[in-house]
C-alpha positions in Angstrom: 120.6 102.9 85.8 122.5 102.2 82.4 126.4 103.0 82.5 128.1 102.7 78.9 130.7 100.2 78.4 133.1 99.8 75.4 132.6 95.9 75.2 129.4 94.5 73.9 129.6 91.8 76.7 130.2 93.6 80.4 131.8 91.0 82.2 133.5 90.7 85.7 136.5 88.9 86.1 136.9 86.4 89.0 140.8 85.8 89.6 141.4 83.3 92.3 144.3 83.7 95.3 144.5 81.8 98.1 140.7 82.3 98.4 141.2 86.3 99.1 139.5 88.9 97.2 140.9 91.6 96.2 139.3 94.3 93.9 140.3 96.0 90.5 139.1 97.9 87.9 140.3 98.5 83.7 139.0 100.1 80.8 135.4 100.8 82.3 134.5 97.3 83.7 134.6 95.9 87.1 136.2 93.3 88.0 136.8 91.6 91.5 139.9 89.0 91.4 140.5 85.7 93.7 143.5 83.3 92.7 144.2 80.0 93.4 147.7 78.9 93.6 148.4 75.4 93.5 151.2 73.5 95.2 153.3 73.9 91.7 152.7 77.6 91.0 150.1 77.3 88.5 147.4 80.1 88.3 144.0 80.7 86.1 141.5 83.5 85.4 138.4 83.1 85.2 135.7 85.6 83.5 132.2 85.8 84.9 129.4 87.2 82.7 128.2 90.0 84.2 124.5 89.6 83.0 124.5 87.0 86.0 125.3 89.2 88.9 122.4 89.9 91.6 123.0 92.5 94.3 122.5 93.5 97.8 122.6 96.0 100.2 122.5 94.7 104.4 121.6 96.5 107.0 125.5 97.8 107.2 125.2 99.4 103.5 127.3 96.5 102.3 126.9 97.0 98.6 127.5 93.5 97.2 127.0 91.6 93.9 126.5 87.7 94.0 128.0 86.0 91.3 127.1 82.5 92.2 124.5 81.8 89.2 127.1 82.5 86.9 128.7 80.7 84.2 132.3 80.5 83.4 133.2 81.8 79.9 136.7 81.6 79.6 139.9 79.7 81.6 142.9 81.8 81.4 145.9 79.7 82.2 149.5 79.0 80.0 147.6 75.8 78.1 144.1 75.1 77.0 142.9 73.4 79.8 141.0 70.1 79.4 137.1 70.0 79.6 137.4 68.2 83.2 138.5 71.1 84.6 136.2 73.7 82.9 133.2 71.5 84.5 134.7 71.4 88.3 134.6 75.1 87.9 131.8 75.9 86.4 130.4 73.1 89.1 132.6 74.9 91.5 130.6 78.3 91.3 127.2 76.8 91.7 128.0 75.1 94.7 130.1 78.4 96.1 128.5 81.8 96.9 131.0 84.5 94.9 130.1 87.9 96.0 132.3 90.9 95.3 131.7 94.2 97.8 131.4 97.4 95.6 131.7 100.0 98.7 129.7 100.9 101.6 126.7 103.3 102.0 125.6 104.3 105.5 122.1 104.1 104.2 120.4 104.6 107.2 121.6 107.8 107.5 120.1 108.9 104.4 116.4 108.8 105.3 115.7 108.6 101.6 112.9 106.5 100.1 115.7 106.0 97.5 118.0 103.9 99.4 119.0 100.7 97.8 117.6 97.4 99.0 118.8 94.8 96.1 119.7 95.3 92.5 119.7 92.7 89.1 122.3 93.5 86.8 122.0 92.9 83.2 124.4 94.2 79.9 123.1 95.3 76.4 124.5 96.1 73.1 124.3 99.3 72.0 122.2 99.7 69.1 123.9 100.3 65.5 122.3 103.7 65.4 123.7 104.7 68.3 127.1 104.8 67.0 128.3 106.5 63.6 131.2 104.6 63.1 131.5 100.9 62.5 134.8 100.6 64.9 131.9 101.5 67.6 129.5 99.0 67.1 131.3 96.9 70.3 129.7 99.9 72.6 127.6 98.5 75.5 126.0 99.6 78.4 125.2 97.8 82.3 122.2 98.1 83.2 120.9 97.7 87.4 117.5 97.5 87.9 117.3 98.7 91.7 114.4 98.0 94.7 114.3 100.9 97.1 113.3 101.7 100.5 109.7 102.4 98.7 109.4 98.9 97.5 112.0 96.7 98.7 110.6 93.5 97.2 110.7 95.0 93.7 108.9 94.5 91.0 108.7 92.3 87.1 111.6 92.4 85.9 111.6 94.2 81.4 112.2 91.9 79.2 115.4 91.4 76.9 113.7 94.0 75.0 114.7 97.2 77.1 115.3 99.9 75.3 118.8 101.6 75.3 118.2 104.9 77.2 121.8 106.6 76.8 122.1 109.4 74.4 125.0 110.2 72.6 126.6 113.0 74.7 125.7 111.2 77.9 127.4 108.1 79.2 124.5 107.7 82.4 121.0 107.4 82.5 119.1 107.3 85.9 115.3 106.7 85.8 112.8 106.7 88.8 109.6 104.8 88.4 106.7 107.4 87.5 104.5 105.9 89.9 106.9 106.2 92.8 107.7 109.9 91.9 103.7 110.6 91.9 102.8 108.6 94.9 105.8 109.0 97.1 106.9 113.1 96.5 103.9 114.9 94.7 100.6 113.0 96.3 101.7 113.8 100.1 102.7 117.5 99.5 99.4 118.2 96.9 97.1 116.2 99.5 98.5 118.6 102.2 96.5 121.9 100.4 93.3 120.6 100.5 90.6 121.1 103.0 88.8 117.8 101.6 89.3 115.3 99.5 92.5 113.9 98.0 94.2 113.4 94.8 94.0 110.2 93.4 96.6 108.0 90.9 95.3 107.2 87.4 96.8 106.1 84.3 95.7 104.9 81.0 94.0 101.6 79.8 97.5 100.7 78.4 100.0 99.1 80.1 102.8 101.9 79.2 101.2 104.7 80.0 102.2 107.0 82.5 100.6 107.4 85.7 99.3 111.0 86.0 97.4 112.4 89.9 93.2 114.1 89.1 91.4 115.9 92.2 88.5 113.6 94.1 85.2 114.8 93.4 85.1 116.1 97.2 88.8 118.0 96.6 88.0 121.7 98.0 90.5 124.3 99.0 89.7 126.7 101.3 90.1 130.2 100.3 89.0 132.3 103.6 86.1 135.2 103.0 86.5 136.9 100.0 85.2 140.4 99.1 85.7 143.0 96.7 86.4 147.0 97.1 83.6 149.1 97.9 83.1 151.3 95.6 80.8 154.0 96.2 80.2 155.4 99.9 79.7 151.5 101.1 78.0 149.9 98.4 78.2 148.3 95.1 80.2 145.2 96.4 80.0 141.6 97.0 81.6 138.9 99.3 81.4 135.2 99.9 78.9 134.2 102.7 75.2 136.4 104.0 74.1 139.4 105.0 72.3 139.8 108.8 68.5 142.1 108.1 68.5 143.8 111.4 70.4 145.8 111.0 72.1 145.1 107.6 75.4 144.0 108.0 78.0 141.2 106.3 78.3 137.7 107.5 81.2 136.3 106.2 81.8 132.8 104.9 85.0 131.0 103.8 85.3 130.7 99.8 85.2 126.9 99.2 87.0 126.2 96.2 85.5 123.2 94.1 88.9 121.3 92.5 86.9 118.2 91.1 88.8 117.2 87.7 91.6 119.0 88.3 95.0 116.7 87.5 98.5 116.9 87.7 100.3 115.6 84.4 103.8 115.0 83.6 105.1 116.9 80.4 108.9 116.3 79.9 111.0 119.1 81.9 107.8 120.2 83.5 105.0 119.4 86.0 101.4 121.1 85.1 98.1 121.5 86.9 95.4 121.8 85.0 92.1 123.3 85.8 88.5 121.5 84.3 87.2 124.7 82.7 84.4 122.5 82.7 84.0 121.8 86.4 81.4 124.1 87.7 80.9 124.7 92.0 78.3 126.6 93.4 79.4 129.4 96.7 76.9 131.6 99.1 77.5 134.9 98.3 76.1 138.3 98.8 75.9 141.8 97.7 74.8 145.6 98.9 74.3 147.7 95.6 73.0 151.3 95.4 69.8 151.1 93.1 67.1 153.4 92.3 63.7 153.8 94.1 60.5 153.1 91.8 58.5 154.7 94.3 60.4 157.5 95.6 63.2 157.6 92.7 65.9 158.1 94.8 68.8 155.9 95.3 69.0 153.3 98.1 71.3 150.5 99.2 69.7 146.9 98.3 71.0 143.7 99.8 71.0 140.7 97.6 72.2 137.0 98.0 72.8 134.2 96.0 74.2 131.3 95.0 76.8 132.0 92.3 78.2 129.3 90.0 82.1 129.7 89.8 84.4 127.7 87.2 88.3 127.4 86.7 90.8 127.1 83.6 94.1 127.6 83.2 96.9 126.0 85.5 100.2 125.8 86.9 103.4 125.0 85.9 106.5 123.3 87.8 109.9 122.9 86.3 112.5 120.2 87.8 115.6 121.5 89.0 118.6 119.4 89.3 121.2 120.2 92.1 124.5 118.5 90.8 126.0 119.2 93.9 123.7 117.4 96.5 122.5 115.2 94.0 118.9 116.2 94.0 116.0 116.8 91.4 113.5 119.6 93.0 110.9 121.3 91.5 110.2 125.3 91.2 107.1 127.2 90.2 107.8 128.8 86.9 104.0 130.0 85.4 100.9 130.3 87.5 97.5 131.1 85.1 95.0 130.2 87.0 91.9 131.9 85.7 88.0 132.1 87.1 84.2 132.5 85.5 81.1 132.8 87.4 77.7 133.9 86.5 77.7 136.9 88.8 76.7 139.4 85.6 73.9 137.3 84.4 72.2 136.8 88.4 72.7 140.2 89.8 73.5 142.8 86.5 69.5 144.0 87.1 70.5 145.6 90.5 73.8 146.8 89.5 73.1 151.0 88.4 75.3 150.5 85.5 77.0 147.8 83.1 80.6 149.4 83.8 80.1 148.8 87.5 78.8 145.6 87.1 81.9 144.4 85.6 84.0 146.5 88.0 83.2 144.5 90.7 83.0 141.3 89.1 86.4 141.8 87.5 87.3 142.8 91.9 86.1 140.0 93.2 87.2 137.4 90.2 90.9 138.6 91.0 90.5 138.2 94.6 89.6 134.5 94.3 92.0 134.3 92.0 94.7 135.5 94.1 93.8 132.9 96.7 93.9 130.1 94.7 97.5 131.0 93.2 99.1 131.8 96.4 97.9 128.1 97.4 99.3 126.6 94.5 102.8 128.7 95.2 103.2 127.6 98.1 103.0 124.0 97.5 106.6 123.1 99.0 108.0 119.6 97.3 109.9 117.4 98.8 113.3 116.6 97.0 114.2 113.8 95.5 117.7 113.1 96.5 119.5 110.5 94.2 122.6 110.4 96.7 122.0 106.6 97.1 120.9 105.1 93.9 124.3 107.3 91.8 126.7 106.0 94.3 125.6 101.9 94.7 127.1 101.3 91.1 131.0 101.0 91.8 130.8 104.1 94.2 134.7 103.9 95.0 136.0 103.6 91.4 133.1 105.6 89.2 131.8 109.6 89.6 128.4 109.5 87.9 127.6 113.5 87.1 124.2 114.3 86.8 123.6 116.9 83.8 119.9 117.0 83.1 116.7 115.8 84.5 113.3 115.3 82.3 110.2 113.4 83.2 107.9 112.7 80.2 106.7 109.8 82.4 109.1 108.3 84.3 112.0 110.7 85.9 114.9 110.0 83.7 118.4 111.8 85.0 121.4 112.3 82.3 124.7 111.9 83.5 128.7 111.4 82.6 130.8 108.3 84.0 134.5 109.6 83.5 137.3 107.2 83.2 139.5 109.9 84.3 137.4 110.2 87.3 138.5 106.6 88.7 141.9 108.0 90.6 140.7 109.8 93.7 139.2 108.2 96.5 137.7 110.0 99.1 137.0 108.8 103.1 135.0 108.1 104.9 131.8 108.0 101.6 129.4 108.7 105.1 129.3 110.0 108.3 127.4 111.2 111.4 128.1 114.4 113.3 126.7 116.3 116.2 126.4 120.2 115.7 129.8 121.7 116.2 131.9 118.3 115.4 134.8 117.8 113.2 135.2 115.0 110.3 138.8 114.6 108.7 138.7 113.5 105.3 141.6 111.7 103.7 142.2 111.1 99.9 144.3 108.9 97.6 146.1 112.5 96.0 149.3 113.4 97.1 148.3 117.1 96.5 146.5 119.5 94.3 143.1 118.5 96.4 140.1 121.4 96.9 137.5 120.9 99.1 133.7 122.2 98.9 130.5 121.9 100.7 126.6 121.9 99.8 124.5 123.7 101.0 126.4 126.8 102.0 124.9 126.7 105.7 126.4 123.1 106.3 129.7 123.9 107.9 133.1 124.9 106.9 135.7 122.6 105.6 139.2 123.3 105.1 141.8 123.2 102.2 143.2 120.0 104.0 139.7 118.6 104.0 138.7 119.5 107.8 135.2 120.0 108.0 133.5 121.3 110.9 129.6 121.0 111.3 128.1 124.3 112.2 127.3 125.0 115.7 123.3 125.1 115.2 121.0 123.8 112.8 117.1 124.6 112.2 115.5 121.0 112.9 117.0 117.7 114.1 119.0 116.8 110.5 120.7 118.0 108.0 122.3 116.7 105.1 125.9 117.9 103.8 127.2 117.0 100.7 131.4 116.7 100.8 132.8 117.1 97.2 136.6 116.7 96.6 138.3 117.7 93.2 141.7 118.0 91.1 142.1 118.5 88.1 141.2 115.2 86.4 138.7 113.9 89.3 136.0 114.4 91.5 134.2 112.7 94.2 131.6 113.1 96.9 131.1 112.2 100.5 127.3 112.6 102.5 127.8 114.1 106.0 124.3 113.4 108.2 124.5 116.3 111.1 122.3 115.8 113.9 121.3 118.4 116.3 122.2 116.7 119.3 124.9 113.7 120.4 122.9 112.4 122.4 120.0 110.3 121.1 117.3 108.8 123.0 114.3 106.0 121.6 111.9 105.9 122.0 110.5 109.3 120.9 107.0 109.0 122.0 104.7 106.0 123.8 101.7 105.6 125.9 100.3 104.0 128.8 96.9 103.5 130.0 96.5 102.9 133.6 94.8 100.2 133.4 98.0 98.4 132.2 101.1 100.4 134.1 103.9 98.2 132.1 107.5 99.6 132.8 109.7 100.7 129.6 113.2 100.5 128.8 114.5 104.1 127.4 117.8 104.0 125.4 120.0 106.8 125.1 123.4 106.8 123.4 126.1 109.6 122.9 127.4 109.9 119.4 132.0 109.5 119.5 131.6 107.7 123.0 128.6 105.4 123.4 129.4 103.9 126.9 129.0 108.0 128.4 127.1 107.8 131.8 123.8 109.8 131.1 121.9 111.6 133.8 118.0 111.6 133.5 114.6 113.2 134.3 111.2 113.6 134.3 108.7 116.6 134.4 105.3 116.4 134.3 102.0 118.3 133.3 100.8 117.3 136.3 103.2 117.9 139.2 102.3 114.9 141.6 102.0 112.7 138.6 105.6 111.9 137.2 107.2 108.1 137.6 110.0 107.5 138.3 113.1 106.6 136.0 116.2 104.6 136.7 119.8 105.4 136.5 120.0 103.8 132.7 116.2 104.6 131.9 113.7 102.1 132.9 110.8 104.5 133.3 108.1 103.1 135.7 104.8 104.5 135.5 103.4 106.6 138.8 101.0 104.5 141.2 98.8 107.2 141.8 95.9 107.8 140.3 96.3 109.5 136.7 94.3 112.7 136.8 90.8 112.7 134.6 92.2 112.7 130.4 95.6 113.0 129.5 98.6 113.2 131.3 102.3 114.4 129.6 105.5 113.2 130.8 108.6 114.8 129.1 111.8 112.4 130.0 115.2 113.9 129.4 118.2 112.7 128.8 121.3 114.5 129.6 125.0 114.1 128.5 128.4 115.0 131.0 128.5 118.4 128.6 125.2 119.2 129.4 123.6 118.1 125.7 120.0 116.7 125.7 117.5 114.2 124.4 113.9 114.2 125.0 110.7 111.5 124.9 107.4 112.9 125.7 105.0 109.8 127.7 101.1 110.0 127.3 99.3 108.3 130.4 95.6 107.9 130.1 93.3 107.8 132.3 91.3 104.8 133.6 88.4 107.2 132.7 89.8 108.5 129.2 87.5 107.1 126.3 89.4 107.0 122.8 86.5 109.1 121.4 88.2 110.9 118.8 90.3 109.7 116.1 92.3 112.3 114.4 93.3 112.3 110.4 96.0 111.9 110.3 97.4 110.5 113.6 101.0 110.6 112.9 102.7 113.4 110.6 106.4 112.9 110.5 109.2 115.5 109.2 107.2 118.5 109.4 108.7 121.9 108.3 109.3 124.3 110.7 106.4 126.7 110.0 104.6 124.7 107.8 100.9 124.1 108.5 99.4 120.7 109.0 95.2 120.3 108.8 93.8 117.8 111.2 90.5 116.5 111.6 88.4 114.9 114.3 84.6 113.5 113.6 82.0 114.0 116.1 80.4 111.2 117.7 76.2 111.1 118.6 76.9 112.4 122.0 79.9 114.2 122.1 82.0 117.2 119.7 86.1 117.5 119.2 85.5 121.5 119.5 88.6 122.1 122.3 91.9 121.4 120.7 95.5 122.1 122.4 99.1 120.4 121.9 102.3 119.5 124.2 104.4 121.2 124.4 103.5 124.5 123.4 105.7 124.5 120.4 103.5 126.1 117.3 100.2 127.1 117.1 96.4 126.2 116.3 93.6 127.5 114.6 90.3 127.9 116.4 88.2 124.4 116.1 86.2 125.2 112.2 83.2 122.9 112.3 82.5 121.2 108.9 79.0 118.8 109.3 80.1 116.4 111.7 84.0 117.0 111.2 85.7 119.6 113.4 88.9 120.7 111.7 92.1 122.9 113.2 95.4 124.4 111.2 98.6 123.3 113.1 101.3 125.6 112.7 104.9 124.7 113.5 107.1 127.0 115.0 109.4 129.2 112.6 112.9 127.5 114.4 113.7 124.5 116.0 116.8 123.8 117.4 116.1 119.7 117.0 113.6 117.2 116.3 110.7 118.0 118.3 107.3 115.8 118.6 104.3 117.5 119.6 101.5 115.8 120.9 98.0 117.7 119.9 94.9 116.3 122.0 91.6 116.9 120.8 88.9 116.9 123.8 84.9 117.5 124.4 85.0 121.2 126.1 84.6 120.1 129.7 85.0 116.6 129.5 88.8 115.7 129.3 87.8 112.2 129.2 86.3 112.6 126.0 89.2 112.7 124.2 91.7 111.8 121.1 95.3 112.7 120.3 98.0 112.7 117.0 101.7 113.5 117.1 103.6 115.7 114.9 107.1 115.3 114.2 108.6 119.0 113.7 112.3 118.0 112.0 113.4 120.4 109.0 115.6 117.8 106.6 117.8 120.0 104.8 119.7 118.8 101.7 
């Protein structure tokens, strides 16, 4: 992040009293002040370069800056004061950790791979070009070079060589690492489309270049069966899969669609897919055609098959879009030109009656394909990338950083304006968590002239004296609220985490074998009143088969014998005003091989009524071809065998009151004790 400063050299002031620290702020820097008052009333000031300062952030969301590598520039006191005492200070703040507390972020309510683990900070001059007039040439900027949640250890730090970043009618520049944005938002939700394969993270032979996402070799989508119209009286039409002889009739096969080469680049405002028009994939298809008799001269119905080559080109486009209110950069679908050739003329125009219904059908059967590819790039669903965290850690109480525009010609660089004018109002508390149907008082610094406003528009109400209620429901387990307070000269924003239920209960999910029946410790909490009395229980998919659970939740495992596969225990936890938590128990049986490992075993924050593809590989004796989930929340496909892989469509349910785990098992029909299992965490983040 770069913030512009009117002094070539950003420094931060360390004024010493009594050994207290108290915090200030002038003319765009920061400063943090501690004074020492001698016996005889003496006092000094002492400025800190700023270029020294390394930050934090603990496992409170402490935001602090450590200023103990520093080195003293100037002593402001009535006299020049002697070398001696220019040395014990600068001696002094070696041997005595400075840190100065910016504000608090309670990060872990965030859930953003963008939280802030540590931060360097470092100044620059702006560059003489930068500025038109000579009076200017003093401008500056701060820059903090922040490790995230994604990489907390960080990485090399640029040299003294960085670039200056802040355009003229900007004060703020934000960037997120290209890499990160690729790896961390775009791979997951692009790898989620495909049937096979994965996209995979390339860049350049340079050391700058960007990083950019191409298509495996084995990257398919699956586009379901795929025919055109009929045209005449039931013939003169095609369709991907076979045809039966006796009698004639269609088999139907899924459209496999080849995406080898495709790739994902990054072009300024804008995402693109591109298609290899080069990339050729074969697909079974067949046809019934009316055709002439040589023998008898009248017109029949032929049936043909083949294997037709296909080919892609064209692409998609995705713009980013920039919420200033919830401080988020998301990306929309703006063009879709996906386009498709095959050599269905040249293989079957000698039994097609005419050229014009040749093309016809082709033309049919080209737009169908089409259509299925398109509607599987729209609905490509990317996560946001919330920058709550990372605009807020640089002087968070003092500074409003508005985000203008967003670009990503590699790395995602955010625009934004630091206001002096915006350092007056305060606003608490910066974070909070609320059940469903809670209230949250904010407070500011203004003694009037204050308006309230929320984000999104579904997160609650909040009053014209800053009284926000959460709403009574919410679809999944979280949801973010953004708090934004103005007057005329000022604003500032507050993050409100709302949680489905006050009670909350860890953990979610375990299991035990019976072969090792160890007791576990459940703990349960109630948001506002943490020492509430909870009442708990168990239910069981198999009635005589529970446990037993204590009065603050030791859950012991039952001593009978666990029935042949899997067993599900659902423990619930349950507040005096009747709200609930829930952890779902697997036992396995002493008879229960692990035969089956599901891809991907663990899937967390899924959409309500997304759709999550999981695969199972057969083993030399025994197929993954029965499939079912606990509790019966969503759906799955039938079992679609694939070689040796057996692969199902988990689809959430449309609502969810909280966050729900579902356990899907994966079994040998008739043997149980053949088996495998993944869980799927249903919980609709909202920003």
């Amino acid at each position: 992040m770069n913030a512009s400063t009117q002094n070539s050299r950003a420094v931060a002031t360390l004024d010493f009293l009594d050994g207290n620290v108290i915090e200030r702020s002038h003319d765009g820097q920061v400063n943090s002040y501690i004074r020492i008052r001698p016996g005889m009333g003496y006092g000094l000031t002492l400025n800190v370069d700023l270029i020294a300062g390394q930050g934090s952030v603990d496992e409170q969301g402490r935001v602090q800056i450590d200023f103990s590598q520093g080195t003293i520039a100037i002593i402001n006191v009535i006299n020049n004061p002697p070398a001696e005492v220019l040395a014990f200070f600068q001696q002094w703040l070696v041997n005595n950790a400075v840190t100065y507390e910016l504000g608090q972020l309670s990060l872990q309510d965030l859930g953003s791979g963008l939280t802030p683990k540590k931060f360097i900070i470092r100044t620059q001059q702006a560059p003489l070009s930068a500025r038109r007039v000579a009076e200017d040439d003093g401008y500056g900027a701060v820059l903090l070079f922040v490790a995230t949640n994604v990489n907390p250890a960080g990485g090399s730090l640029p040299t003294d060589a960085y670039p200056w970043l802040i355009p003229q009618e900007s004060s703020s520049t934000v960037l997120v690492n290209n890499r990160l944005v690729l790896e961390c938002y775009l791979k997951p939700e692009l790898d989620k489309m495909l049937t096979s394969g994965q996209w995979e993270l390339i860049r350049g032979t340079q050391d700058d270049d960007a990083f950019s996402l191409r298509a495996s070799d084995n990257a398919t989508l699956n586009g379901g069966f795929v025919q055109s119209v009929p045209l005449d009286n039931g013939a003169n039409y095609a369709w991907s899969g076979n045809y039966a002889t006796t009698p004639n009739s269609v088999v139907p096969e899924d459209f496999i669609y080849s995406l080898r080469g495709a790739t994902l680049s990054l072009d300024n405002e804008r995402l693109a897919i591109n298609f290899d028009g080069g990339n050729r994939f074969q697909q079974n298809m067949a046809s019934c055609f009316w055709t002439i008799s040589g023998q008898t001269g009248t017109t029949v119905r032929t049936w043909h098959r083949a294997k037709l080559d296909f080919w892609s080109t064209g692409g998609t486009v995705y713009q980013l879009v920039l919420d200033h209110k919830a401080e988020t950069v998301g990306i929309a679908l703006t063009d879709n030109k996906v386009t498709i050739g095959s050599n269905f003329i040249e293989v079957w125009n000698n039994f097609i009656e005419t050229k014009a219904v040749a093309n016809e059908i082709h033309s049919d059967l080209r737009s169908a394909i089409v259509l299925i590819v398109r509607n599987l790039m729209e609905d490509i669903q990317f996560k946001d990338i919330e920058v709550f965290a990372l605009n807020h850690v640089l002087f968070p109480e003092h500074n409003i950083n508005r985000l203008k525009s967003a670009h990503i010609p590699g790395d995602m660089v955010i625009f934004g304006e630091i206001d002096a004018s915006l350092t007056s109002l305060e606003l608490a508390p910066l974070q909070a968590v609320l059940p469903v149907g809670k209230s949250q008082q904010f407070t500011t610094n203004a003694s009037s002239g204050v308006t309230y406003s929320l984000s999104p528009a579904n997160g609650g109400t909040i009053s014209a004296s800053g009284l926000y209620r959460a709403p009574e429901t919410i679809n999944g387990g979280v949801l973010g609220v953004t708090i934004t307070a103005k007057t005329a000269t000022a604003t500032v924003a507050a993050h409100i985490t709302v949680v489905a239920s006050p009670v909350q209960i860890s953990p979610a999910f375990f299991a035990l074998h019976e072969d090792n029946p160890l007791a576990v410790q459940l703990n349960a909490m109630v948001l506002g009143d943490e020492n509430t009395a909870l009442n708990w229980s168990l239910t069981s998919s198999a009635p005589d088969v529970t446990g037993i659970i204590s009065s603050d939740g030791l859950y012991m495992p039952p001593f009978e014998a666990y029935p042949l596969g899997y067993t599900y225990v659902t423990v619930t936890a349950t507040s005096p005003g009747g709200q609930t938590s829930q952890a779902h128990i697997l036992l396995i049986s002493a008879q229960t091989q692990p035969e089956f490992k599901i891809t991907p075993p663990f899937v967390t924050s899924l959409a309500p009524g997304a759709v999550q593809t999981l695969s199972a590989d057969a083993t030399l004796d025994f197929d993954p071809n029965d499939w079912a989930c606990y509790p019966a929340l969503g759906t799955l496909s039938r079992p679609v065998q694939e070689g040796s892989t057996y692969r199902v469509k988990y689809t959430a349910p449309a609502t969810v009151n909280a966050d729900e785990l579902v356990i899907v098992r994966a079994i040998q029909q008739g043997k149980a004790h053949r088996a495998g299992y993944a869980v799927i965490d249903v919980a609709n983040k909202l920003k």
